[in-house]
N, C-alpha and C positions, 0 to 999 in steps of 0.2 A: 633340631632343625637340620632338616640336608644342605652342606656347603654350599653355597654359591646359591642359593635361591633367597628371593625377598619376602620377608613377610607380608602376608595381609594384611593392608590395612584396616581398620576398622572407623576409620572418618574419612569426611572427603569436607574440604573447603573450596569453596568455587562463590567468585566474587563477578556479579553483576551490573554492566554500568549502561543504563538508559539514557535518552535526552529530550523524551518528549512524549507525549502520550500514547502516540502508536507504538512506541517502544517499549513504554510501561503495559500495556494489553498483551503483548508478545513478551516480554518476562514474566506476569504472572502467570500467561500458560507455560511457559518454560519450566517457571517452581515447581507447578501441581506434576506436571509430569516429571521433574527429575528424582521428586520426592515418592514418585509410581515405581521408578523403575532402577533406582540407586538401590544396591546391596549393601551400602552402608550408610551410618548416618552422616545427616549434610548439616554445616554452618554455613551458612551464607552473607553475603556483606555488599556494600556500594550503594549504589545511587539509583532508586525508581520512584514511582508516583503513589498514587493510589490504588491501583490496581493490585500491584506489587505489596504492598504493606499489606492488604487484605490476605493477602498469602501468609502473612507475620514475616517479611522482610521489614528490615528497620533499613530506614534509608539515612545515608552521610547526613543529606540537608534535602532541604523542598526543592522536587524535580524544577518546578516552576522557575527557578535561579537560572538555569540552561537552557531553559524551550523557547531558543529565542530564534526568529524564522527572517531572512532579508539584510542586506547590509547596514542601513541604518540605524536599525534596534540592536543588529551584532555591535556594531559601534559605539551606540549609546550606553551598552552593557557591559561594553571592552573587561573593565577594571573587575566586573565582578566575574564575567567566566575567566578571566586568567585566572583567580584568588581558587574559583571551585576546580576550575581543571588540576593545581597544583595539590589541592586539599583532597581529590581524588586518585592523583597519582601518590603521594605518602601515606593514604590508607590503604590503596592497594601491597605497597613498598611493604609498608610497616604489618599484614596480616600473611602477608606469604602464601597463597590461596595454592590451590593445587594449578585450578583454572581461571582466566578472566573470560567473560564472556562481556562483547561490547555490543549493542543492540541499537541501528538504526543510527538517526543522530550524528553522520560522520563528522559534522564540523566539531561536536565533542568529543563522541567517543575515538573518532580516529587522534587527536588531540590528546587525550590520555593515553591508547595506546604505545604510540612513539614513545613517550616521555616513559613510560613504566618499560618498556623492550629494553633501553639504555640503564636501566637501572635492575631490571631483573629479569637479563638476556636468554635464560632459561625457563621462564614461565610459558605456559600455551597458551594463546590469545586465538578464542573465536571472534566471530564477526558476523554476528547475526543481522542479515538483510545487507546482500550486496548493495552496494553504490551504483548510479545508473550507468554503468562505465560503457556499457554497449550505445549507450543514446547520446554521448556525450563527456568531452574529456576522458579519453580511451584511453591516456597513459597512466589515468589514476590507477590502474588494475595491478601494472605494473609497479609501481607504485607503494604499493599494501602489502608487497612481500616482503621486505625487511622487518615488520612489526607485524603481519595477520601470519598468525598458522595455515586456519581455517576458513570459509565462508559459505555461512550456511543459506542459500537462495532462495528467495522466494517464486522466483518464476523459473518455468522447465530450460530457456533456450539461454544463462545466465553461466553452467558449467562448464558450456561452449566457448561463451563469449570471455572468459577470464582464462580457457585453454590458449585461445586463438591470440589475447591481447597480451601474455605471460604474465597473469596475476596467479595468486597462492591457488591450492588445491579448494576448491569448489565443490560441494555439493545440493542437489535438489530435494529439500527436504515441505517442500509442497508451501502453499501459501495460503495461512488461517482461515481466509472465506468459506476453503474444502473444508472446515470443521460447522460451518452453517447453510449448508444445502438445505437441511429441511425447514429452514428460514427462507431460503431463495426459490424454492420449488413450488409451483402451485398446487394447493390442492385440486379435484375433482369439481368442484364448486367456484371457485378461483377461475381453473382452465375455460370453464362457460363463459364466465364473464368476460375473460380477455380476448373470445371469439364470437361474441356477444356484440349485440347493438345496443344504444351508441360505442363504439371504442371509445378506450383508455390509451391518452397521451401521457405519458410518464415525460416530465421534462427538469432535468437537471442544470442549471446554471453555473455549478461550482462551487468551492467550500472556501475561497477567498474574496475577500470586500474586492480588489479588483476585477476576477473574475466576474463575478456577479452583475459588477455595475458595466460592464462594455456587453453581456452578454444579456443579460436581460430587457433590453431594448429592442436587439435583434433578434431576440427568441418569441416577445410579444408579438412581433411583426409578422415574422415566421407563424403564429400557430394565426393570426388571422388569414392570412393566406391559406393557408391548408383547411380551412375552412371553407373557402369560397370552393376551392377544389375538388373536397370531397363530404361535404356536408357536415354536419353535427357531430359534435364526440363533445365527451369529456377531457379535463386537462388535472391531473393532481400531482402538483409539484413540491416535493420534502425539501423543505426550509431546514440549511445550517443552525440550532438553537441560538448562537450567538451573532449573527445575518437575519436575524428574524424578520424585526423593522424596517432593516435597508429593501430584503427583499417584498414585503408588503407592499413599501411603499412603491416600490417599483411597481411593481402589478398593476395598481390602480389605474394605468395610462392602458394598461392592456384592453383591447377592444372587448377579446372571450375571456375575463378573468379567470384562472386558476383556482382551485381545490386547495390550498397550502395544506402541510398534513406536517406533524412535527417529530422528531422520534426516530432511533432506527427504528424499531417496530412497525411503526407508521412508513416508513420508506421501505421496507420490506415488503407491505403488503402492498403498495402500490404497484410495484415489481411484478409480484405476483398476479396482479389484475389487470398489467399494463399489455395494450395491443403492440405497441413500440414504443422510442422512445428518443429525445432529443438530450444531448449531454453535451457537459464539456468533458474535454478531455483529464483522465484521470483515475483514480483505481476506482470508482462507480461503475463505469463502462468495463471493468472487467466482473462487477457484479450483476448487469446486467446480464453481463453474458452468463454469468453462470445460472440464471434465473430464466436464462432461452427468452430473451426478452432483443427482437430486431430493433436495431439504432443506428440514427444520423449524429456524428460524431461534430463537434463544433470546437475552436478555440480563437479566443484571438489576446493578442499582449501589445504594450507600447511598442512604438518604432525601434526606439533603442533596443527592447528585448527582442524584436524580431530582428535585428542586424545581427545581433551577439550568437543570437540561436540558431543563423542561417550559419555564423563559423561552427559553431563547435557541435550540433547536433550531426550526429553519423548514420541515423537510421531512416530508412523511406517512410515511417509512419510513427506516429505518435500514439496509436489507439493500442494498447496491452492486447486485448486479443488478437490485434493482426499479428501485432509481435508473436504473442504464441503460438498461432497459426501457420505463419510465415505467409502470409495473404491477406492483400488491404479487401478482404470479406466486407468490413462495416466501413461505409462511406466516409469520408472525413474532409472539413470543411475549415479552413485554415486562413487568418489576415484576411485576406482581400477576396478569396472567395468565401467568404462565411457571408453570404447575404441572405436575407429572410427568402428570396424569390428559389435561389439555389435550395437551399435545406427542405421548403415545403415541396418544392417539384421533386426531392428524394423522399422525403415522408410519404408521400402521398400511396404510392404501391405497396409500402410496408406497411398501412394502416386500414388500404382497400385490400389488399390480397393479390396472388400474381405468381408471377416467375421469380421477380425479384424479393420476396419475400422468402418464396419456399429457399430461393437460395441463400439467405443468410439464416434461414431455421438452420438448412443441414449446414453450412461452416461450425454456427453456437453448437449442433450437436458433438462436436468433434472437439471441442473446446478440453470436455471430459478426458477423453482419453488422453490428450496431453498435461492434464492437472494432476490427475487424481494419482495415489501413492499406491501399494498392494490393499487389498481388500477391506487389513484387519490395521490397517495405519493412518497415522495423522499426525500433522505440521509435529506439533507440540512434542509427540512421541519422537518422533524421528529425529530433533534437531537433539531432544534430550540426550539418545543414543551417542550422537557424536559427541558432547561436552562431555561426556561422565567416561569416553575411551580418550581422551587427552591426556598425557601423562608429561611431566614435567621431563623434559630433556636429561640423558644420563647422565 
């Protein structure tokens, strides 16, 4: 062996820590592609779902211990995420991994991070799926430098926003939807139909029992109106599996009842056949967009959270494609203007045809070019690349 150089290794250990099911889908594509494009062989370790295990990762304990969303339920479960965070940071401690990689989840995984940085200051810690730091509490960014190396992005304008707030080094490693376009894209048959008589009302209410139930009252209202408006359409709204009932039962008061359709499957294809479409706000409305599908953006929250959100949110629009555009393109209808009268008098030319249509066709056409990675690339691959050139500090 030539002095002074190191050998090759021939293993690589890289340890894994998720907090909730979008985190666990974004690990298991993470495994298959690092196990693509690793030149050596990988053990891996930590904490994912099901998604994850299918990959043959063995997980600490059941993700379900940490997927816990809202103050109260963090509270109620106090005693048990300290016991896992602690039982996470001594397996990390105790397996000495080359790399941690922490996945979404910040209230966990940034939780473990800290604690394992103090303990083994020399490790490299990604950070897969920045924190909203651009839309709210900006100084987190800064923040996540003493314990994130890396962080790997899911939206294009996020490399920016952790340059400009002084958070750790950032990259755009695309965000997994661009791995299901030909799920979101119509076909030739599809495209008839969404220009086609009657139109398809695609109408999203949200994927929280709160959401659901302030919005679907005012969205019932909303699609009667735009009825009187512009005549007959259809309406097929993709039901949360576990909001099934709540949303049903809602419906029933609606004048023009709804299509309910269950499934992503079923919500893809509605997409696909949708003339426009009514949402709340949220990562849906960036699927629509990617599906070239025009939309009246809707949100509304308690008083309290609307005082809290008027402090701390930093950004003029809440809808992900204006963000990635950098132009409120898709309408957006917020508290106190989210009335049925407002959202159908904006539906209505996106559903008849117009100026105001073709102009938010061409914004969603443009959407692409700020998403999409080189040619022969995708999220999964890209983010792999970065984990597997991490190398433990000299």
């Amino acid at each position: 062996m030539t002095h002074g150089t190191t050998p090759r290794t021939t293993h690589r250990r890289i340890w894994l820590v998720a907090g909730e099911d979008s985190g666990d889908q974004l690990g298991a594509k993470l495994i298959r592609a690092l196990r693509a494009l690793s030149p050596e062989a990988l053990t891996l370790g930590g904490v994912g779902g099901e998604a994850m295990e299918a990959e043959g990762f063995r997980s600490l304990f059941p993700i379900d211990d940490v997927a816990v969303m809202g103050y109260l339920p963090v509270l109620a479960r106090a005693r048990t995420l300290l016991r896992r965070i602690r039982e996470t940071v001594d397996d990390v401690v105790a397996a000495r991994p080359d790399v941690l990689v922490i996945i979404d989840s910040p209230g966990f995984t940034h939780a473990v991070a800290t604690r394992v940085r103090k303990r083994l200051p020399d490790l490299p810690i990604v950070d897969y799926v920045s924190p909203s730091v651009w839309a709210w509490r900006p100084w987190r960014a800064k923040g996540m430098v003493p314990f994130i190396d890396h962080v790997l992005a899911l939206l294009p304008f996020e490399p920016e926003a952790h340059r400009r707030l002084g958070g750790p080094a950032c990259t755009y490693v695309g965000h997994p939807l661009i791995e299901r376009l030909a799920e979101l894209r119509p076909s030739p048959e599809e495209a008839a139909i969404r220009e086609g008589r009657p139109p398809i009302l695609a109408v999203l209410p949200g994927s929280r029992r709160s959401e659901i139930e302030r919005l679907m009252p005012v969205f019932g209202r909303t699609v009667a109106d735009l009825a009187r408006r512009i005549g007959p359409f259809k309406i097929e709204l993709p039901a949360v599996s576990r909001h099934r009932a709540l949303i049903e039962r809602l419906a029933v008061a609606w004048e023009h009842p709804p299509r309910i359709v269950h499934g992503e499957a079923a919500k893809h294809a509605a997409f696909r056949r949708a003339r426009a479409a009514l949402a709340a706000s949220g990562t849906v409305t960036l699927e629509l967009a990617l599906a070239g599908v025009p939309m009246v953006v809707a949100y509304k929250v308690s008083r309290v959270e609307e005082v809290i959100a008027r402090r701390l949110i930093q950004v003029p629009t809440i809808v992900l494609p204006n963000l990635i555009l950098s132009e409120n393109a898709m309408p957006e209808f917020v508290q106190a203007e989210c009335t049925p009268e407002r959202l159908a008098e904006t539906l209505a030319p996106l559903m008849a045809g117009g100026p105001a249509r073709r102009a938010q066709l061409d914004a969603l056409a443009r959407i692409d070019g700020r998403m999409r990675l080189s040619e022969d690339d995708e999220p999964s691959r890209a983010a792999a690349r970065i984990v597997l050139e991490a190398r433990r500090a000299a």
